[in-house]
C-alpha positions in Angstrom: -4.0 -6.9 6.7 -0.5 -6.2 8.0 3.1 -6.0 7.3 4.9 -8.8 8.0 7.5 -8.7 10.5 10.7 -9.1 8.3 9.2 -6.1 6.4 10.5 -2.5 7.0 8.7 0.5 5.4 9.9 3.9 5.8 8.1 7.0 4.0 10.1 9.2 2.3 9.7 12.7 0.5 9.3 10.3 -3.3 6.8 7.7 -1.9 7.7 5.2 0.4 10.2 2.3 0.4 9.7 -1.2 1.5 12.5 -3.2 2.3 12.2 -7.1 3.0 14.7 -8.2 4.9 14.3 -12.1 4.6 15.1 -12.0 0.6 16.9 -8.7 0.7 14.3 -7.0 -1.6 13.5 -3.3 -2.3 10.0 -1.6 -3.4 10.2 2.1 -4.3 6.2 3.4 -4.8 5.3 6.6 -5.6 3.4 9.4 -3.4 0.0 7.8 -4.3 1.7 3.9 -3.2 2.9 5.7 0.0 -0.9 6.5 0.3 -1.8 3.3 0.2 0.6 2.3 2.6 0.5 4.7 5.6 -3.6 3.7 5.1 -2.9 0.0 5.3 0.1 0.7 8.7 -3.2 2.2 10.2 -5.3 -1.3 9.5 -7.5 0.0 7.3 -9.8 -2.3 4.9 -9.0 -1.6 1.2 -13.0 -0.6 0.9 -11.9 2.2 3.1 -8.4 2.9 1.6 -10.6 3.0 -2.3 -13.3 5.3 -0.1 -11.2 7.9 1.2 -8.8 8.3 -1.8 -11.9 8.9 -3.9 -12.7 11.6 -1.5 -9.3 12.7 -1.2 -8.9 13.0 -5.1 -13.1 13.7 -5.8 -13.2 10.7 -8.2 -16.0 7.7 -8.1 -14.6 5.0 -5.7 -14.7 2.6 -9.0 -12.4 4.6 -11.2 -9.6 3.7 -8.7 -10.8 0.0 -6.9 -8.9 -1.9 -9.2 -6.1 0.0 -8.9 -6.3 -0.1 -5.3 -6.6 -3.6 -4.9 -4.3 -4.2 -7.9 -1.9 -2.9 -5.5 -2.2 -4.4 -2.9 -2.2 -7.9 -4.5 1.4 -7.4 -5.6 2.2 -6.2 -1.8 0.8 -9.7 -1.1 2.2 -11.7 -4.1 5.7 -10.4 -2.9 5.1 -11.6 0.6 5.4 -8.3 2.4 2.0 -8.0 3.3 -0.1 -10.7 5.1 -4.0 -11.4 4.8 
C-alpha cells in the first residue's frame, strides 16, 4: 500500500492532514489517524500497523482490527491510497 502520487500528507502537532491535489480535497485525522499513517508511509501491512498499536496501547490486536482496517478502507475509497 502507498500514497498516491497526487496525495500530499504532512503530520502536524493535531494528527495529520492529507491533501489530494487532483480533486482539491482535505483529510484532517486525529493523533491515532496520524498513527496509522506515518505506519502505512513506512510500507507497513495493516496486520503489522493492528500488531504494533496493540502493543503500543496493551490492548488485544482484535479490539482495534476493524478499526484499523476500517480506516484504511476510507483512505482507499477516497482514492488517496493505492492497493
Amino acid at each position: 500500500m502507498e500514497f498516491k502520487k497526487h496525495v500530499q500528507v504532512r503530520k502536524e502537532k493535531f494528527g495529520t492532514v492529507i491533501f489530494e491535489t487532483l480533486k482539491e480535497k482535505v483529510f484532517v485525522t486525529n493523533p491515532t489517524g496520524a498513527e496509522i499513517i506515518e505506519r502505512l508511509k513506512d510500507k507497513k501491512t495493516p496486520d503489522a500497523i493492528i500488531a504494533e498499536l496493540a502493543s503500543q496501547y496493551g490492548v488485544a490486536a482484535d479490539v482495534i482490527a476493524d478499526d484499523v482496517n476500517c480506516f484504511i478502507n476510507k483512505l482507499v475509497q477516497q482514492e488517496v491510497l493505492s492497493v
